[in-house]
C-alpha positions in Angstrom: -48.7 -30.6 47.0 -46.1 -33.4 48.0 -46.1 -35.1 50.8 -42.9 -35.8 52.7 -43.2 -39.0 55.2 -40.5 -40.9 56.6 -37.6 -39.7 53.9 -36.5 -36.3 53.5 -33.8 -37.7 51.4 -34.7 -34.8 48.7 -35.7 -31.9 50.6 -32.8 -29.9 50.3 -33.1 -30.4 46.5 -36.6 -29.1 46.3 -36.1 -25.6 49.0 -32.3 -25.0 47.3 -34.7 -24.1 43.8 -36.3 -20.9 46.3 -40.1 -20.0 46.4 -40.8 -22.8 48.5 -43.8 -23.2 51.1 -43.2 -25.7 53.4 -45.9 -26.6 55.8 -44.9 -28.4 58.9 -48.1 -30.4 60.0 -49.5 -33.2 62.5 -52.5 -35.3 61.6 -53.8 -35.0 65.0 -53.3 -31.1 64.5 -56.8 -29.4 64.6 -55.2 -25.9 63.6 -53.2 -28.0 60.7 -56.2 -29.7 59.3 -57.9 -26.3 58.8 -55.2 -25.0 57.6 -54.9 -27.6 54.9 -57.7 -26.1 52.5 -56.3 -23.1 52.9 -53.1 -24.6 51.6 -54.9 -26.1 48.7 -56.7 -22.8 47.3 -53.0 -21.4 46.5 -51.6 -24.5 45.5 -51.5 -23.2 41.8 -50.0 -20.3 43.0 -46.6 -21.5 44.9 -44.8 -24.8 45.5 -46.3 -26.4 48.7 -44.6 -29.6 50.4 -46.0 -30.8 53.5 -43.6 -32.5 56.1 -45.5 -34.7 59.0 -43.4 -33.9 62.1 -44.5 -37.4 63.1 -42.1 -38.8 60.6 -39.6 -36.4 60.4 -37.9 -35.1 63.5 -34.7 -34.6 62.1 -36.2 -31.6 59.9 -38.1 -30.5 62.5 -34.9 -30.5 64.7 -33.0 -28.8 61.9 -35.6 -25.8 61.3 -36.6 -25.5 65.4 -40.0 -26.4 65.0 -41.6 -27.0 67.7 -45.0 -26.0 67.5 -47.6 -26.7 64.7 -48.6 -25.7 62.4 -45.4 -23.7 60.9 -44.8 -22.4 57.7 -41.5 -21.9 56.2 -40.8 -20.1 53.0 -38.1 -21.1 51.3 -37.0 -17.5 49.2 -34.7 -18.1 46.2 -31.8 -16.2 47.6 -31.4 -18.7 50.3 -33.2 -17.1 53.3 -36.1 -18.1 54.3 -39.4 -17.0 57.2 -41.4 -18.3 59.4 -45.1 -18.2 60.7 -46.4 -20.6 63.5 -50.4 -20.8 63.4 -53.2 -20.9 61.0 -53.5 -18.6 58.6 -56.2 -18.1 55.5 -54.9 -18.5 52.3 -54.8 -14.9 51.5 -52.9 -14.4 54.7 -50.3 -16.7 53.3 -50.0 -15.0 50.1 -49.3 -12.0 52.1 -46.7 -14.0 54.0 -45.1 -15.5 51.1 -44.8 -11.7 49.3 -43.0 -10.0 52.1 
C-alpha cells in the first residue's frame, strides 16, 4: 500500500490507471485503524493508497470528504464510489465489485 503524506503531486496519475482503492484515513481515527488490517488482507488483491486527511486537505476538499474513514474506488472508466465507515475486508471486496 502507498502512503500519500504531504504531496499528492501524483495522485491523479495513480486513480486515472482505474481499479483504485483509495482509503482516506486519520491516525487518531479508531474506526481507520481497524480498518487498516482489513486493508492489508486484500492488498494483493487491488491497488490501495492511503491519503492522511491530516496532510492533505486539498484532496479531501476535492472528493467532499468529510468524515473518516472513506473509501473511494477509483473504476477504470473514470467513475468512481464511495463508502464512509469501517468495513471487513470481504465487505470491501464486495464494494469494490459492484
Amino acid at each position: 500500500m502507498e502512503i500519500i503524506k504531504g504531496s499528492a503531486d501524483n495522485f491523479d496519475e495513480i486513480i486515472s490507471k482505474g481499479d483504485v482503492l483509495v482509503d482516506f484515513f486519520a491516525t487518531w481515527c479508531g474506526p481507520c485503524k481497524m480498518l487498516a488490517p482489513e486493508l492489508e488482507e486484500i492488498k494483493d488483491k487491488v491497488q490501495i493508497i492511503k491519503v492522511d486527511i491530516d496532510e492533505n486537505l486539498e484532496l479531501c476538499k476535492r472528493f467532499g470528504v468529510m468524515s473518516v474513514p472513506t473509501l473511494i474506488y477509483f473504476k477504470k472508466d473514470g467513475t468512481y464510489d464511495v463508502h464512509i465507515g469501517y468495513m471487513t475486508s470481504d465487505e470491501v471486496l464486495k464494494f469494490i465489485q459492484k
